[in-house]
Backbone as CSV, one residue per row, in Angstrom:
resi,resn,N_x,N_y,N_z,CA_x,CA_y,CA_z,C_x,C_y,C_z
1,UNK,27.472,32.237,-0.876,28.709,31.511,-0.704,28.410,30.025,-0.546
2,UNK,29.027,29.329,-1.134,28.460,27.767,-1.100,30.418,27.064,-0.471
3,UNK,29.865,26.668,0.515,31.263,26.147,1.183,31.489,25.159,0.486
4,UNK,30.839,24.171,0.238,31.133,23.144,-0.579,32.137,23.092,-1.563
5,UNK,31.624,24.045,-2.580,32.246,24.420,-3.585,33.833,25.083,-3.381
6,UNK,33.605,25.570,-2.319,35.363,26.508,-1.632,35.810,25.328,-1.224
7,UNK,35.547,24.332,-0.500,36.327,23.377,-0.203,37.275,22.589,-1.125
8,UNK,36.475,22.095,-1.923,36.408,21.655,-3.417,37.794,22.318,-4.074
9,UNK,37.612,23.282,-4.103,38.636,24.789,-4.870,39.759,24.415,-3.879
10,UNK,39.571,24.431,-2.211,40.993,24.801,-1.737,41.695,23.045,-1.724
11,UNK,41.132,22.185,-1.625,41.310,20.851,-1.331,42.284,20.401,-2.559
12,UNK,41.671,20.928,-3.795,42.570,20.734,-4.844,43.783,21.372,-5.099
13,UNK,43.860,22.515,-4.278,45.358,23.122,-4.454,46.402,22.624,-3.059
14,UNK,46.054,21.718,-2.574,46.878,21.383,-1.543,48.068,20.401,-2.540
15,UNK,49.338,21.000,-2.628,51.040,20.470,-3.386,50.508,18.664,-3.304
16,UNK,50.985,18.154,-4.218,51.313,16.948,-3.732,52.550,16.769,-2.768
17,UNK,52.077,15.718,-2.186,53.179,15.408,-0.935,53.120,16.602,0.023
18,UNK,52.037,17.227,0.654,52.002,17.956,1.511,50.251,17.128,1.896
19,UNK,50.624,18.047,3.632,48.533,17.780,3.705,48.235,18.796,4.423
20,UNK,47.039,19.215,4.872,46.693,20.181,5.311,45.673,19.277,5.988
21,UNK,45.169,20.407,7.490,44.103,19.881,8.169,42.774,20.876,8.084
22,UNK,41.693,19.739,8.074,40.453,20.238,8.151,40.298,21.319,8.881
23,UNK,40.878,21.799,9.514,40.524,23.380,9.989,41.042,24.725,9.730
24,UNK,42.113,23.673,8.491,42.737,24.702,8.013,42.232,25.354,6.592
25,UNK,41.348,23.831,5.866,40.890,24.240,5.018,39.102,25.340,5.038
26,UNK,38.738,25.029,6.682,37.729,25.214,6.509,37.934,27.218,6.951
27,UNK,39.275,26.923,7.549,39.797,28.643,7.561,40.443,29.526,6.583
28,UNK,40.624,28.452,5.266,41.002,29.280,3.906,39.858,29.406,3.332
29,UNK,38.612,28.536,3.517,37.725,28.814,3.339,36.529,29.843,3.933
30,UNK,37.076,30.630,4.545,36.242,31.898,5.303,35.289,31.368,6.651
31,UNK,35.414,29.860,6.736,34.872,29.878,7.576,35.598,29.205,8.822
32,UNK,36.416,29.805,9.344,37.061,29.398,10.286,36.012,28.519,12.214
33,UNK,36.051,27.843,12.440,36.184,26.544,13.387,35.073,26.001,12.875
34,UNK,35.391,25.997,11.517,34.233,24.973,10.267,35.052,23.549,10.548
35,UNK,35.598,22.649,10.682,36.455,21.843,10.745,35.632,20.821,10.761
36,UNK,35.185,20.414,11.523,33.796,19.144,11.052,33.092,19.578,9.846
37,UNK,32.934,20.632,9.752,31.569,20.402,7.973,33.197,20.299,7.145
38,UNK,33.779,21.105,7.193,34.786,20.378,5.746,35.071,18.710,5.756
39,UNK,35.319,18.182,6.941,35.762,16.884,7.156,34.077,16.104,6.134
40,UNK,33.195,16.531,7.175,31.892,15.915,6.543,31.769,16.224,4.844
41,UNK,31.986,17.301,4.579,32.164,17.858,3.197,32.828,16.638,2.289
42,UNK,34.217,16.611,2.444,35.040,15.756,2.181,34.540,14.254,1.977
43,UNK,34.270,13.939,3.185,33.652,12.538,3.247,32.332,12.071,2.925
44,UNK,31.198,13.037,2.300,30.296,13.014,2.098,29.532,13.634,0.689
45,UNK,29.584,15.044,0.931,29.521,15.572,-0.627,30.736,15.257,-1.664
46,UNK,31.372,15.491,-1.080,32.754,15.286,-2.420,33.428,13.812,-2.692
47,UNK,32.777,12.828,-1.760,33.578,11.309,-1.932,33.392,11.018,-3.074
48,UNK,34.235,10.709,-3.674,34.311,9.719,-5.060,34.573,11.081,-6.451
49,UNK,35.003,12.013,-5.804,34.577,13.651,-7.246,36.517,13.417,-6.966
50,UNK,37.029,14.322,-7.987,38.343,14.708,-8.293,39.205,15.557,-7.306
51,UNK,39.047,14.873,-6.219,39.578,16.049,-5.239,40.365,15.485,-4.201
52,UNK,41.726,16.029,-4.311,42.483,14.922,-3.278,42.557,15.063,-1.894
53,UNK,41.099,14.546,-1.188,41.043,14.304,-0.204,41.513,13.536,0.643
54,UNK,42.371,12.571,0.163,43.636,11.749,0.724,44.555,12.486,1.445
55,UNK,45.069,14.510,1.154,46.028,15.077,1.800,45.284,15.557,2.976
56,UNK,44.224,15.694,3.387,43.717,16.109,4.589,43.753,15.689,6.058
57,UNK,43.852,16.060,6.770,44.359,15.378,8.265,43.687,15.773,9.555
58,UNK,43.623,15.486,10.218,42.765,16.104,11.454,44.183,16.846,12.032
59,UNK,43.988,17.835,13.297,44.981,18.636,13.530,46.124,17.956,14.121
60,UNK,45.876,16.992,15.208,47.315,16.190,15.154,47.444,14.992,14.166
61,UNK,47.294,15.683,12.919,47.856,14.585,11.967,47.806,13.594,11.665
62,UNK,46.397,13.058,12.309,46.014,11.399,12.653,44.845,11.378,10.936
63,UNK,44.990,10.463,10.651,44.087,9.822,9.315,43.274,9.629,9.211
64,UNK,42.431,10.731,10.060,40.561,10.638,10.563,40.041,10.529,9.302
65,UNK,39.755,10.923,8.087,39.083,10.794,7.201,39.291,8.998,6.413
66,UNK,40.195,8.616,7.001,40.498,7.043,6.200,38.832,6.648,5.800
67,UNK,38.119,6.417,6.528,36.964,5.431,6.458,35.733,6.174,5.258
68,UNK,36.577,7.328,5.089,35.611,7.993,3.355,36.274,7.310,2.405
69,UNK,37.770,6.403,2.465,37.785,5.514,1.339,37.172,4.242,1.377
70,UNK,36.856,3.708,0.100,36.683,2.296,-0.038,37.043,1.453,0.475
71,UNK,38.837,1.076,0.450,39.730,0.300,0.654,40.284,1.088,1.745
72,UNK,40.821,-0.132,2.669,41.159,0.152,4.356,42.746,0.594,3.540
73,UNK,43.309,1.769,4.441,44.488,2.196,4.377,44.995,3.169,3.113
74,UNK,43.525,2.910,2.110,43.855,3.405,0.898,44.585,5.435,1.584
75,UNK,43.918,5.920,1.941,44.427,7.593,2.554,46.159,7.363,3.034
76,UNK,46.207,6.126,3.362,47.879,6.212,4.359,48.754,5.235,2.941
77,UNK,48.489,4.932,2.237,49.030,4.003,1.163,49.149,5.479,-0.084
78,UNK,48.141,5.805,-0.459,47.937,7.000,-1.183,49.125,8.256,-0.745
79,UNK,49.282,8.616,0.784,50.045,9.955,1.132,51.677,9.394,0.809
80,UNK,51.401,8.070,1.058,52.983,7.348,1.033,53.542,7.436,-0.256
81,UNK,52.696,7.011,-1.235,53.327,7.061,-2.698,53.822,8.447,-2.874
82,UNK,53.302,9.547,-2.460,53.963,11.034,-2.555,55.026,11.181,-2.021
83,UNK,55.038,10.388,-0.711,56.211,10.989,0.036,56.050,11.433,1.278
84,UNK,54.775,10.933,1.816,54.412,11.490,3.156,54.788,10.323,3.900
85,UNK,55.496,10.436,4.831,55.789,9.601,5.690,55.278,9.628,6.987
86,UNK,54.223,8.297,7.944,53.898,8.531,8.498,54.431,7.921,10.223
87,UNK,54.299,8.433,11.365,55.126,7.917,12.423,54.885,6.904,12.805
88,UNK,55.208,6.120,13.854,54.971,4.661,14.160,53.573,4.494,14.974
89,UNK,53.286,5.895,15.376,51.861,6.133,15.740,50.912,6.189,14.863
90,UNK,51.088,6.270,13.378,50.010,6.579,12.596,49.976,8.294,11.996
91,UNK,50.754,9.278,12.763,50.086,10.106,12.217,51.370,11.208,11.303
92,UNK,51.158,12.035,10.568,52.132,12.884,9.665,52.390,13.939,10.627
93,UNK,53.861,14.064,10.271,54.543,15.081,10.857,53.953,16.569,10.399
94,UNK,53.467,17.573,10.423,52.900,18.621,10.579,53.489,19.389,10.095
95,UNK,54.798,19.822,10.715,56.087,20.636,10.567,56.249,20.288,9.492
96,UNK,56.630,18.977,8.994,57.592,18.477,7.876,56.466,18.377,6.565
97,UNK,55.137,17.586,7.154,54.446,17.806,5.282,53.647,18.615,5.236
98,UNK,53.223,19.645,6.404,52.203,20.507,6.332,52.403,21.646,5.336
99,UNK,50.958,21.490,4.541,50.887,22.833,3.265,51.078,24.071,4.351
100,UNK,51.781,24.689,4.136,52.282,26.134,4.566,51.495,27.194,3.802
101,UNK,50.893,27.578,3.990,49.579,28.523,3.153,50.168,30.477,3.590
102,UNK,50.299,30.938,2.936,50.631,32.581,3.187,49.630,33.240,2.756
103,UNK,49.909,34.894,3.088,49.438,35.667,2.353,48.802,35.612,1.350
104,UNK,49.728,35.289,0.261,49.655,35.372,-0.606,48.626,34.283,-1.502
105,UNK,48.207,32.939,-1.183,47.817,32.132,-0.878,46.261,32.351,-0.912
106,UNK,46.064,33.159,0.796,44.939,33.395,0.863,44.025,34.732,0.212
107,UNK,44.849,35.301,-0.490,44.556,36.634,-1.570,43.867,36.012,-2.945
108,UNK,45.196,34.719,-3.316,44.701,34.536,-4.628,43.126,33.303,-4.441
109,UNK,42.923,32.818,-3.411,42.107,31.790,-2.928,40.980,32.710,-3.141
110,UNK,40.629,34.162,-2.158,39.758,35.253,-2.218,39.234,35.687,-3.726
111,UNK,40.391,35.721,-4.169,40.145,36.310,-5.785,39.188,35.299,-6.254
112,UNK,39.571,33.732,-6.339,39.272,32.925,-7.186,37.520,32.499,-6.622
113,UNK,37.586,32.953,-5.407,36.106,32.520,-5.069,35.548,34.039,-5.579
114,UNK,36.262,35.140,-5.850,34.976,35.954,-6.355,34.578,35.858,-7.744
115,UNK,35.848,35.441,-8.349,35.584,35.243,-9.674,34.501,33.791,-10.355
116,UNK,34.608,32.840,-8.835,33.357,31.735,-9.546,32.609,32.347,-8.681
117,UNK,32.120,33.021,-8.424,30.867,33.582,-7.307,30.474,31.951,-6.268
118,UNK,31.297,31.875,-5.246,30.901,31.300,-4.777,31.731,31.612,-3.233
């Protein structure tokens, strides 16, 4: 199993104009209170690859990953053009843009990592 690669896979199916948090991806990714290696993942193996790591969030919704972009604000300038609106504190409403992931979700996620063997 190469987490990397699952991250990669789930990071890209997060809707535009939604975000999801690093512990959520690192729990669609089988490895649940992974939440720092996806963040590190994100900001490290995958910076600069095709993967919109701009929707990711720490759990209260704060813009911890900003400083894996180039340009200051680029993550909070980026969620805005979608439609994410953020509070006067800085951080996204949860309730309102959080990817809502089901069942169903995490079945076809399962499938797709057996089918790339990873």
């Amino acid at each position: 199993m190469d987490f990397y690669k699952r991250i990669e896979q789930v990071c890209a199916r997060i809707p535009c104009g939604r975000v999801a948090t690093y512990g959520q991806l690192a729990l669609l990714c089988g490895r649940p209170r992974c939440a720092r290696l996806a963040g590190f993942t994100l900001g490290h193996r995958l910076s600069g690859a095709q993967v919109p790591a701009h929707r990711v969030v720490n759990a209260q919704g704060r813009l911890s990953g900003a400083d894996s972009f180039v340009v200051p604000g680029m993550q909070r300038r980026l969620l805005e053009q979608e439609g994410v609106r953020l509070d006067d504190t800085g951080r996204v409403n949860l309730q309102q843009y959080g990817w809502k992931t089901d069942d169903d979700t995490v079945r076809r996620l399962q499938q797709l990592f057996e089918q790339l063997h990873i």
